[in-house]
C-alpha positions, -999 to +999 in steps of 0.1 A: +264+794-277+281+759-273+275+754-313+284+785-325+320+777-302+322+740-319+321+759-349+345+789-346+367+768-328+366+737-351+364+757-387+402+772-370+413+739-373+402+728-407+418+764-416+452+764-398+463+726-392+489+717-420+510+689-424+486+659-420+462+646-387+496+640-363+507+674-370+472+686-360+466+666-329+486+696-310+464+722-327+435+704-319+445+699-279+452+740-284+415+749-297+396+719-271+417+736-236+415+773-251+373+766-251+376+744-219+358+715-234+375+690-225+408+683-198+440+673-213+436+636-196+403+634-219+418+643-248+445+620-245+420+594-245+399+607-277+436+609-298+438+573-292+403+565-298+408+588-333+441+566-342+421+533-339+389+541-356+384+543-389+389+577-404+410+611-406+420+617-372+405+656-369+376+643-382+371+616-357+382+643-329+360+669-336+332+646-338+338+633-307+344+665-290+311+678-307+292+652-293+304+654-258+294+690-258+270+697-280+252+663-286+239+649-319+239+686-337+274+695-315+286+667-332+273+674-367+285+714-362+316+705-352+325+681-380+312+697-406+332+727-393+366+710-393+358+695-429+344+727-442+379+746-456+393+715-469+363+711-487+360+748-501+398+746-511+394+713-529+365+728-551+383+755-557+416+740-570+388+718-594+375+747-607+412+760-615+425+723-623+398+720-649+410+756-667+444+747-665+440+713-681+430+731-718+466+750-710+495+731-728+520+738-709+500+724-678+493+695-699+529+688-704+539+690-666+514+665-660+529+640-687+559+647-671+549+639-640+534+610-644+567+584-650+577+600-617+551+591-599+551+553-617+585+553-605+580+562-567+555+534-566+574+509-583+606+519-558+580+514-526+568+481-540+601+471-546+613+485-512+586+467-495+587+435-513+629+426-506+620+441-465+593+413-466+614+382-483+643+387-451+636+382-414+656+395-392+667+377-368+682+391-331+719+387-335+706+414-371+710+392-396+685+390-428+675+353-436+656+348-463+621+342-460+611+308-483+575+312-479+570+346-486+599+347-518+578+321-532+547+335-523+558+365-541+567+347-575+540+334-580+520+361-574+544+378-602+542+351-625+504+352-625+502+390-630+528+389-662+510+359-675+480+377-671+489+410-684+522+402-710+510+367-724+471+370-723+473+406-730+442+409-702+441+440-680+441+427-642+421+447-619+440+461-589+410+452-568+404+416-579+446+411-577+452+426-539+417+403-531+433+375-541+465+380-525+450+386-496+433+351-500+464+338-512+480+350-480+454+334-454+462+303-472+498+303-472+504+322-435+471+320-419+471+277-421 
């Protein structure tokens, strides 16, 4: 009976829980007191297990959850429950997204889409990169941080020399690999 419960109860959340995993954590609470699996105090703990492990949130919940009641297969039930409609929507909007891409006019949203999207990254990376060159200091003022304005030249100048003058195509892997390298260096010593 406990399975078929992690089940019912869990596919409800893959179903009904919009807006991403911290919109569904009071969903979640909802479905786990409703059954009477777990008390509230527990399921304050497993939220902040969830947050710090690696993974969607509901995912790591109902997992945990599944296992406390249900064991190994509790576990299994109830994640594959909470996965399950995300799943069957996703394949579903494939199947459509692969008629609709021999339609035109679909075709031509896309292009259109696509410098917008260039655009809201490029504004992020820019966003992030001037927050990152200032510290801010008590008193609120921004002083500019030497280290990291450099750091961030010369991990421009390397990626235009790279892609304008060489005419190579950098991969986004190998570049944020050896930033991150770069970075131990400069901050980590």
């Amino acid at each position: 009976m406990i399975y078929l419960e992690l089940f019912l109860g869990f596919l409800k959340v893959g179903f009904f829980a919009f807006g991403g995993a911290y919109a569904a954590i009071p969903f979640i609470r909802e479905v786990v007191l409703s059954y009477g699996w777990l008390s509230d105090e527990m399921i304050t703990y497993i939220i902040a297990v969830s947050e710090s492990t690696p993974g969607p949130i509901m995912v790591n919940m109902a997992t945990y959850v599944g296992a406390e009641k249900g064991g190994v297969l509790g576990s299994a039930i109830a994640t594959l429950a909470v996965i399950l409609p995300a799943f069957v929507i996703i394949l579903l909007i494939m199947i459509a997204f692969k008629a609709l891409l021999k339609n035109n006019y679909f075709k031509a949203v896309l292009g259109g889409l696509q410098p917008c999207i260039i655009g809201v990254i490029a504004a992020t990376g820019a966003f992030m990169t001037y927050k990152n060159m200032f510290l801010t200091e008590n008193s609120g003022n921004f002083l500019p941080d030497i280290k990291t304005i450099v750091f961030t030249i010369l991990l421009a100048s390397i990626f235009i020399f790279l892609k304008g003058y060489r005419k190579k195509s950098i991969s986004p892997i190998a570049f944020i690999a050896v930033s991150a390298v770069a970075g131990i260096f400069v901050y980590g010593i």
